[in-house]
C-alpha positions, 0 to 999 in steps of 0.5 A, spaced: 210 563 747 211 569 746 206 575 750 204 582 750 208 584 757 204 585 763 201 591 766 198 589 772 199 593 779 198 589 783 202 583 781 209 589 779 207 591 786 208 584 789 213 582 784 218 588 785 218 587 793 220 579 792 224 580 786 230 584 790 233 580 793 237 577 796 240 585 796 235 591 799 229 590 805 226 584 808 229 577 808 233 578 801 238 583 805 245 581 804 247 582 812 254 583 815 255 576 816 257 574 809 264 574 808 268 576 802 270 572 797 275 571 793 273 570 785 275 563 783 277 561 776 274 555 773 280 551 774 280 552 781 273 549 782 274 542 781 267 542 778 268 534 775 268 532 782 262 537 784 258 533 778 259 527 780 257 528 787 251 531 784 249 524 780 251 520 785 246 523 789 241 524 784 233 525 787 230 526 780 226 519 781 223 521 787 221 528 786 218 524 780 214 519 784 210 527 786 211 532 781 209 526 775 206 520 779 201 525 785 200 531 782 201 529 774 198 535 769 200 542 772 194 547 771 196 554 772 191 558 777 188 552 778 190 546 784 194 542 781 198 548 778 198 550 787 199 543 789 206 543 785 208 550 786 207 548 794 210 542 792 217 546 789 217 551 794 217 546 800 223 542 795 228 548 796 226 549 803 228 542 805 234 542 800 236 548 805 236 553 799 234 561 803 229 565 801 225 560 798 219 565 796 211 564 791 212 571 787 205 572 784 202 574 778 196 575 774 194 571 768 189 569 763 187 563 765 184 557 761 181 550 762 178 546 756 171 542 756 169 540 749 171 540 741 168 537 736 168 538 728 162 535 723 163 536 716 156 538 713 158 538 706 160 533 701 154 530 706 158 523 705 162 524 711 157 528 714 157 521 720 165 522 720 168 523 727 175 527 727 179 527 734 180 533 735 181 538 740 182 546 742 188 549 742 189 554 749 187 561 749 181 559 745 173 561 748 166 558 745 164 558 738 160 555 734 160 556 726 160 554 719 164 555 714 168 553 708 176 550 708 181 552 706 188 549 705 193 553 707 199 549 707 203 550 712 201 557 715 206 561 713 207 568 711 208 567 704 202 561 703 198 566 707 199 571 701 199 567 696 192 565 697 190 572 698 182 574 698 181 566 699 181 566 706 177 571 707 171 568 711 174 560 711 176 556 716 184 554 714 187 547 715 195 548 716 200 543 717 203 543 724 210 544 721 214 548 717 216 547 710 222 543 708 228 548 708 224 555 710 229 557 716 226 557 722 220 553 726 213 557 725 210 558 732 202 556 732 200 562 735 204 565 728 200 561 724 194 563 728 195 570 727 196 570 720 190 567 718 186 572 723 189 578 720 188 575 713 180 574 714 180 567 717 174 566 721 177 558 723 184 555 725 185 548 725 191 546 726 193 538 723 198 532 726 204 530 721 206 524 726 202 518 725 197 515 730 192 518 734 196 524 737 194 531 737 198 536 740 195 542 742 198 549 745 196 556 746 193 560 741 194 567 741 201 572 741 198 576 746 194 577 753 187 576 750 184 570 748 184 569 740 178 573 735 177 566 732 176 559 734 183 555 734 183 548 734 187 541 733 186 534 729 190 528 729 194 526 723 188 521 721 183 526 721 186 532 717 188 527 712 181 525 711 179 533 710 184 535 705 182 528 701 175 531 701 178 538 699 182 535 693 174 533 690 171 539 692 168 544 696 168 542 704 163 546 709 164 545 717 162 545 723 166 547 728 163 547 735 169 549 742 167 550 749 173 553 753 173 556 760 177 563 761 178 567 767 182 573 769 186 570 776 192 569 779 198 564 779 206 564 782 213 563 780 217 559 786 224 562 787 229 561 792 236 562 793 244 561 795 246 567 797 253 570 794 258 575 796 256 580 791 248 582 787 250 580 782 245 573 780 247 567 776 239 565 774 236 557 773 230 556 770 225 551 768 217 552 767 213 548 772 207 549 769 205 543 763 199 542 758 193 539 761 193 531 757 197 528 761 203 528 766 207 534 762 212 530 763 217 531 757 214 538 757 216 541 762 217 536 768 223 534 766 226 541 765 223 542 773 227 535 776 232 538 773 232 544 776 230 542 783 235 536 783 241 541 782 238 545 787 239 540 792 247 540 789 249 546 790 246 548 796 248 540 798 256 543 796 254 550 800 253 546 806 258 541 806 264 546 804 262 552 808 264 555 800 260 562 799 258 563 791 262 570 788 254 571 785 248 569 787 245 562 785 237 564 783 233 558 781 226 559 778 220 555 777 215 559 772 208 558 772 204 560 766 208 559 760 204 554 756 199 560 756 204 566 754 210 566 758 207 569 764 211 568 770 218 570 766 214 576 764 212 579 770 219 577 773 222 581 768 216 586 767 218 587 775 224 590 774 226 596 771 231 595 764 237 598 769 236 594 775 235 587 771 241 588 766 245 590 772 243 584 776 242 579 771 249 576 769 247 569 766 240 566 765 240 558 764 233 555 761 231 549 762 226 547 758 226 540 755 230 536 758 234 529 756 241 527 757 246 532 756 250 532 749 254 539 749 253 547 753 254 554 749 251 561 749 246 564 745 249 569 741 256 570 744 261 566 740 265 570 746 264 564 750 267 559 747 273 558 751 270 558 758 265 553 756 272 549 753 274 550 760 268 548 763 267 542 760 274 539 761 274 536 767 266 534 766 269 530 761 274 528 765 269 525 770 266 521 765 260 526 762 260 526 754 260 533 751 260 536 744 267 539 743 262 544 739 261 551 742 253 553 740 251 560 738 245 559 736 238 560 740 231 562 738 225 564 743 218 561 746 220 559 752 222 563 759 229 565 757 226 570 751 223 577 755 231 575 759 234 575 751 230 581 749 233 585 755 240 582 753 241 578 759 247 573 757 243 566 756 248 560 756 245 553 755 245 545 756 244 541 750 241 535 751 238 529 748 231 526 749 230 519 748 226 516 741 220 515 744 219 522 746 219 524 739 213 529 738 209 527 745 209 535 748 203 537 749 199 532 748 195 525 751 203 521 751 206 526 755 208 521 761 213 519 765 215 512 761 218 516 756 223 521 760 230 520 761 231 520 767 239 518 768 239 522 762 235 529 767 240 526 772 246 527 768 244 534 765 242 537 772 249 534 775 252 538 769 249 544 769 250 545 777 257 545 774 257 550 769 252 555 774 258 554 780 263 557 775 259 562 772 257 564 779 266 564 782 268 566 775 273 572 775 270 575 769 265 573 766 266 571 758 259 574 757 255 581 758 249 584 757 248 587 749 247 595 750 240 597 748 242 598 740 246 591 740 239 587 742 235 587 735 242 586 731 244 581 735 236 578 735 236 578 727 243 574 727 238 569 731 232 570 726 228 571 730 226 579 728 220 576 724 215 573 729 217 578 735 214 582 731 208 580 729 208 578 737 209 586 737 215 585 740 220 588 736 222 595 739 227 596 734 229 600 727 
């Protein structure tokens, strides 16, 4: 989710030390003790056999057994959210990764408390009880207004019903109409109501059961003008038949707690021969429903799993990377992209850019299906050679070489800054359909062979993107990034986030 960039000086301050490294001052300093290396092609680097290793000993079960089964919901500025950024940071330090660090940053935070919704017109469903919950973001309200059916959301619908909305609490669809493009983010959805004079938001299920997903509301670092909230399908079904006989009145009734506090990133390093850095990343954080799982444990097991891989092959080979190997735990994206934010915010654009040279997200994690890189047709032939040998070891990947890419998640302030961004594709078992962000977000329904396999594959792609003579992929100039961004189609809600920087 798309925020509003930090501007805190205590948290760029602490950030800018703790970013740096591994060149500058403190322990992130390269010393003399590193050895030149030679850069290494990928057909040198016998990445097949590296993956396997990686599978074979695989620890996503027993990392899972802490992060999902003791920890469970990871809530950032609150303990469970400093329980598994001590639990990662104590992970990476065991698997032998240096400069294992907690980068601080401030944030909005919020915790739940209570939702309800009474229908007090037609007064036939004035006993009628509705599963509903309030998305994040959100502060108190009680109000009374009327519905209105809004669709799916969209700009076009919004528009369309013009002075309608004014002073109504609008009912939209949690998706997208059939054949519209691209997905329309929630917090979208919201600010388009708000600024069409919208005093209500609710948000209804299209899957059936009793399942209510839930996420944060708002576009920037504030909490939302108007209360925002979530129902099952079952519920929202119920008011739109009202709807269809007649006018509805509502009483919506949220409390929410908020407060200005502070989370961490865990980072850490496998030190290269030069500063350039190769970064993997996933989001620690999850919604407060259940154990996050799918959302986002799946892409943190992953990430730790290859951790211990590569810092497992540093250590039996003596082997030094030609870049820097980063990995990343961010806190505080379910509430905005916090963490990635105030990473990237920490570091002017020329410093970022000269650093940066690959970034890989890890968000949503099942069995891996194929590798590609937003944006950057370029890339092709170095994902074909990199996916032969994987291939040849047993690991099933696309033949197809994916360009295409969209933002909400810690990839995006990377992206925005034209950092190269590659990715692993992966697969999420059936039962995990539509589970994000809600009370079935549990461990029984990850793929952890499948986490397994992912993090074996993407250990593979970052060792050949970290020996690669040249890489296949630079960072976009400043007046390529919004050219490239709409070949993306992603212009439209990075402006309405006010993210758009270009003409």
């Amino acid at each position: 989710m798309s925020h509003t960039p930090l501007r805190h000086t205590f948290a760029l301050l602490s950030l800018l030390v703790l970013v740096l490294g591994p060149v500058g001052c403190g322990e992130g300093a390269l010393d003399d003790t590193v050895p030149e290396v030679e850069p290494r092609p990928v057909e040198a680097l016998q990445l097949g056999a590296l993956a396997e290793r990686a599978y074979a000993g695989t620890e996503v079960s027993s990392n899972a057994d802490v992060l999902l089964d003791e920890i469970g919901p990871r809530i950032s500025a609150l303990p469970s959210g400093e329980r598994a950024q001590d639990f990662v940071e104590e992970r990476l330090q065991a698997y032998g990764v240096e400069n294992v660090r907690q980068e601080p940053f401030e944030l909005l935070a919020w915790d739940r408390r209570s939702a309800e919704l009474q229908v007090l017109e037609p007064a036939a469903l004035g006993d009628a009880t509705f599963n509903i919950l309030s998305l994040g973001h959100v502060g108190s309200y009680d109000i009374e207004a009327p519905l209105l059916d809004a669709g799916y959301g969209t700009a076009e619908e919004i528009e369309a019903l013009g002075d309608e909305v004014e002073g109504t609490i609008v009912l939209v669809d949690v998706g997208s109409p059939e054949g519209y493009g691209r997905g329309v983010h929630r917090t979208e959805k919201v600010t388009l109501a708000t600024r069409a004079g919208a005093v209500g938001f609710i948000q209804v299920n299209n899957r059936e059961g009793p399942l209510v997903p839930v996420g944060v509301a708002t576009l920037g670092d504030e909490p939302t003008e108007i209360p925002a909230a979530a129902v099952d399908l079952e519920s929202g079904t119920r008011l739109l038949e009202a709807l269809a006989e007649g006018p509805v009145e509502v009483r919506l009734v949220l409390d929410n707690w908020m407060e200005r506090s502070t989370a961490a990133n865990v980072l850490g390093d496998i030190p290269g021969a030069t500063d350039e850095v190769i970064l993997v990343g996933a989001h620690l954080d999850s919604w407060d429903l259940a154990q996050g799982a799918v959302d986002n444990g799946s892409g943190s097991l992953a990430v730790l799993d290859l951790a211990r891989a590569l810092a497992g092959h540093v250590e039996a080979t003596g082997e030094t990377p030609l870049r820097t190997l980063r990995f990343a735990f961010w806190m505080g994206e379910e509430l905005g992209l916090y963490g990635s934010h105030a990473h990237v915010d920490a570091m002017m654009r020329q410093e970022l850019t000269d650093r940066y040279a690959a970034v890989l997200n890890l968000d949503v994690v099942g069995a891996p299906v194929g590798l590609g890189a937003m944006g950057r047709p370029e890339a092709e032939d170095f994902m074909a050679r990199v996916r032969a040998p994987l291939v040849e070891a047993g690991f099933e990947l696309d033949e197809t070489h994916s360009t295409g890419g969209g933002i909400y998640s810690d990839h995006q302030p990377f992206l925005l800054q034209g950092v190269p961004i590659v990715v692993v594709r992966s697969r999420q078992l059936p039962e995990a359909a539509g589970v994000s962000h809600t009370t079935a977000d549990t461990r029984e329904v990850i793929d952890e062979d499948g986490i397994s396999r992912t993090a074996a594959v993407s250990a593979a792609l970052l060792w050949a993107l970290a020996n690669e003579p040249e890489l296949p992929v630079i960072t976009w100039e400043e007046d390529e990034i919004g050219v490239k961004l709409e070949e993306l189609g992603v212009r439209d809600p990075l402006e309405r986030a006010g993210d758009w920087r270009w003409d």
